[in-house]
N, C-alpha and C positions, 0 to 999 in steps of 0.2 A: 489189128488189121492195118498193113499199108494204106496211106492216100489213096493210091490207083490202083486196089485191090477190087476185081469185080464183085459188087452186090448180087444176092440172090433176092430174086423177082419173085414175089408171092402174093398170088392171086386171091385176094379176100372176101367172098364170097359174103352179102348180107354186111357189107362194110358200114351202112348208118344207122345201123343197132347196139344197141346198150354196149355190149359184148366187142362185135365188132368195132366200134368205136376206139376203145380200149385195146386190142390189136393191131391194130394201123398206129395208132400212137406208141407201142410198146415197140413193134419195128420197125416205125419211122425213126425211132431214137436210140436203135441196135447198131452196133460198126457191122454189121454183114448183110444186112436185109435191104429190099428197097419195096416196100409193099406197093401194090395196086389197088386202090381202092374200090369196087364195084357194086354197084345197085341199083334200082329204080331211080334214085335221085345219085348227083355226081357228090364228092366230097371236097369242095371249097374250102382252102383255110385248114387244110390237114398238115402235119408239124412233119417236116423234116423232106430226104429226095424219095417223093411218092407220086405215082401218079393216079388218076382218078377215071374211070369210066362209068356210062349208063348201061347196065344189062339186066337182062330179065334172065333170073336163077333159072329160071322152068327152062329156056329155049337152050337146049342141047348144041345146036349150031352155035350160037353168040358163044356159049361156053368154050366153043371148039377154039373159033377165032381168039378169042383171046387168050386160050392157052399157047397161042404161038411165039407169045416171047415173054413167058414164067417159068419158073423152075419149079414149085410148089405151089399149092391151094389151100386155105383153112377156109371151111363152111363153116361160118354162122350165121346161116338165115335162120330168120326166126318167121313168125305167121303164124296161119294158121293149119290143121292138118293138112289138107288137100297140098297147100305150097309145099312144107313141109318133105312131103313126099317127093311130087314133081320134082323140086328141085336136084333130091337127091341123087333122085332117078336119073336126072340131065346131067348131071354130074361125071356120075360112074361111068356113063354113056360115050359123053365127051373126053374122058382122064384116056378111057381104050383105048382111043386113035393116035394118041401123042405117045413120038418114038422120040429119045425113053421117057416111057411113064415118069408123071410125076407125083410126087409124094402128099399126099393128102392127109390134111387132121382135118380131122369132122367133130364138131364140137354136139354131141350126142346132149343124153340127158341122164340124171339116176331114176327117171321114170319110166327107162327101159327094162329095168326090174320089176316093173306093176306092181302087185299086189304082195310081194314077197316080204315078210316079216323079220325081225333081228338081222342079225348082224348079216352085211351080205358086201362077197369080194368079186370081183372081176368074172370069175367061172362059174358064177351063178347063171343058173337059163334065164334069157330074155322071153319076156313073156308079153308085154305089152298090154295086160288086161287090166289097168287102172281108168286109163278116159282115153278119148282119141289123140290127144297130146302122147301118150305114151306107145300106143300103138303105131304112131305118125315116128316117133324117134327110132322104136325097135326095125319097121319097114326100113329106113334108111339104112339100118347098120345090115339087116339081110341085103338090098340089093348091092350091098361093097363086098359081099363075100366071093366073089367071081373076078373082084380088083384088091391084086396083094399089097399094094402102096399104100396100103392108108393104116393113120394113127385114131381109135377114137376115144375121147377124152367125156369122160360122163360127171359132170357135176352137178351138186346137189343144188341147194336155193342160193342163185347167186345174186350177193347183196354190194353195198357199196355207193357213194355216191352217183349221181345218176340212174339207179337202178328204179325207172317208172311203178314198179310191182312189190317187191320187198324192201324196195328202201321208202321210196316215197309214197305209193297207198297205202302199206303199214304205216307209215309215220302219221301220214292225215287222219288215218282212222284212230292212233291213240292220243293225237293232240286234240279230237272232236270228242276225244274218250265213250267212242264207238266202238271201244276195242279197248283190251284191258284184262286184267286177271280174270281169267275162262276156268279156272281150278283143273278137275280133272279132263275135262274136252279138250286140253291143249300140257299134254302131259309126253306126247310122242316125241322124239328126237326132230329136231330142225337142223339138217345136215348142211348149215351156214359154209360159201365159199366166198369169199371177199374176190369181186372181180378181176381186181390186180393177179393173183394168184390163177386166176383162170387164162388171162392172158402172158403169165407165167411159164403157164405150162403147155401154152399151146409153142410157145417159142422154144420150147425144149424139145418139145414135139417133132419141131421140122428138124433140130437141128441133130438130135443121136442115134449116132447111128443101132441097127438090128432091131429095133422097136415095130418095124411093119406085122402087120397085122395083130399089135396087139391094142390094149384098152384097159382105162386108169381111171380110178372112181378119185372125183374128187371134191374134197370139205375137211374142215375142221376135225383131225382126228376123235377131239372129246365135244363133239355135237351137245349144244342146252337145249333143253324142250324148250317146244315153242313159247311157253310162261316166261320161261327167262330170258328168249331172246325179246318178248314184248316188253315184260320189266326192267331190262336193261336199256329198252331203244328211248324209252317213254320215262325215264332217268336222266339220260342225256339229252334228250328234250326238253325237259325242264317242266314235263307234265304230271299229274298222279296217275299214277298205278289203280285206277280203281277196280273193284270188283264188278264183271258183267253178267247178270242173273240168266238160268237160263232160260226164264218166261223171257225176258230183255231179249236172250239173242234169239228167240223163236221168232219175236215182232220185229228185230231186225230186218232178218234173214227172209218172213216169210211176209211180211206186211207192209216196209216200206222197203224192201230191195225193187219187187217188181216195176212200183212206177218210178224210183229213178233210175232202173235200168231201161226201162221205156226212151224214160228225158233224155239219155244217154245216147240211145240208136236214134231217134228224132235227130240230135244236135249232125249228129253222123251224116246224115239224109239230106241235111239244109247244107250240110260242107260250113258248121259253123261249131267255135271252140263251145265244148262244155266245161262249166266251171265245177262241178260238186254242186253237192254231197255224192262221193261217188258207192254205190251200192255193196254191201259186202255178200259175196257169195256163199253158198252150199258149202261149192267145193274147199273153199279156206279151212273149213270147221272140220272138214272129212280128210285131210293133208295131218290137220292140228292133230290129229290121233292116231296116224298112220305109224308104226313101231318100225319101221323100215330104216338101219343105222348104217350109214356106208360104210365100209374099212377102206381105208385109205394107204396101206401100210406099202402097197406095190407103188405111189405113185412118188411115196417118201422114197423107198428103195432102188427103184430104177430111173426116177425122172430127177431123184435129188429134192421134191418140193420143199420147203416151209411156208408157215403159215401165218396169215396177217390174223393177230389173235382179233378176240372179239374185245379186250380193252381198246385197241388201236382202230377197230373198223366200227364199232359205232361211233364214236364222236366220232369221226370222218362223216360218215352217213348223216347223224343231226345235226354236225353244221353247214352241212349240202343242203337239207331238206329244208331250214331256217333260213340260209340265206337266199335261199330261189324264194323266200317268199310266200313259199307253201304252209298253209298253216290251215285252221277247224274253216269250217267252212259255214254257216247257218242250215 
């Protein structure tokens, strides 16, 4: 790209989340991009020529305005259902009015396949009957059926440095050794996609051409069950592997989750930081068994991906989670 070759302006929807984060930085450091950063809070201190706005995903209008001087959108708000939706809703709503349409990748989920077992590719029906998470993802991908510009990108459990959920609440719970060899209850594929790779491919996304309206599962071709991807995080940790009984995970799960989940909503209500122990859910142990494998073969063959293996992305992951500090908690 020439010095004085125009950047393409792309509107980044849900720009101070895990994901997002990593998009704004992945095209702030592209020779063609000049991303926009946008959300509830502005982005300060973002790498490269980007610029930063306050907006609310949900309000249709804000959406509007600011499409007026982007060429592209990637959604990745994250939330909870309700947002979720709304947002998408505003979205599509907005994308209608702008003459010419602009190209939309919507960073979906593989929860959009619910309950659906083995191996499953792109033309598998969405069905959304796993949790409202999933049902919340599937809605979104229905109301973009009426808008032909968009790309949507469905991946699996996205890990990686900074990742509050699978990299750092997995890791605290196996350095508390709260968490640990499950044997058979965690035998299901963990369809691992190292964040970099997600925003990877969202940048591929905007930029090849005849891909509208289509959608790319993405993970680790050869997914570890969850076992392995706990014994290999809690390795590079530098903690044991122990065995967790499952009287152990019942009194986890069903005796001391509730009241630190309590402490949890409390800390929320006062508008004050919770430290730990943070609770391990239901739904972890009901995921850890879930036989559901993505294929990813479309997103090798039309998007070109490769993949950050899981030698490379967990030390990444343990020595993020280490050096932030994060460690067992009492």
């Amino acid at each position: 790209m020439t010095p004085n070759a125009v950047r393409q302006r792309v509107l980044l929807l849900g720009a101070s989340g895990f994901i997002g984060k990593r998009v704004v930085s992945a095209l702030a450091h592209s020779d063609w991009a000049a991303p926009v950063a946008a959300g509830f809070r502005t982005m300060p201190g973002a790498v490269g020529p980007t610029g930063a706005i306050r907006l609310d995903a949900r309000d249709s209008a804000a959406i509007v305005r600011a499409l007026a001087d982007v060429d592209s959108v990637v959604n990745c708000v994250a939330g909870d259902a309700d947002t979720i939706v709304a947002s998408g809703r505003a979205l599509f709503m907005a994308c209608a009015t702008k003459v010419p349409a602009p190209r939309v990748v919507s960073v979906s989920s593989m929860m959009v396949y619910g309950c659906a077992a083995g191996a499953v590719d792109e033309a598998a029906p969405l069905v959304g009957d796993y949790d409202a998470y999933s049902a919340a993802k599937t809605e979104v991908e229905r109301l973009s059926q009426s808008y032909r510009r968009v790309v949507h990108l469905r991946p699996g459990i996205v890990y990686g440095p900074g990742s509050p959920l699978w990299t750092g609440r997995i890791g605290e719970w196996l350095l508390e050794q709260r968490l640990g060899d499950l044997g058979s209850a965690a035998l299901g594929p963990c369809n691992l996609v190292h964040v970099e790779d997600v925003a990877e491919a969202v940048l591929r996304a905007l930029r090849l051409p005849g891909i509208e309206g289509e959608a790319f599962n993405l993970s680790l071709p050869m997914a570890p069950s969850w076992n392995e991807y706990f014994r290999q995080f809690a390795a590079a940790l530098g903690t044991g592997f122990v065995p967790i009984s499952r009287s152990r995970l019942r009194a986890e799960l069903y005796l001391r989750a509730p009241s630190l989940k309590l402490a949890e909503v409390l800390a929320r209500v006062r508008h004050t930081q919770y430290r730990g122990p943070y609770p391990l859910r239901p739904w972890l142990l009901r995921l850890c068994s879930h036989s559901l494998r993505l294929d990813v073969t479309k997103a090798e063959r039309v998007l070109g991906m490769r993949w950050v293996s899981l030698d490379e992305g967990i030390p990444q992951s343990a020595k993020w989670l280490l050096s932030a500090g994060r460690g067992p908690t009492p």
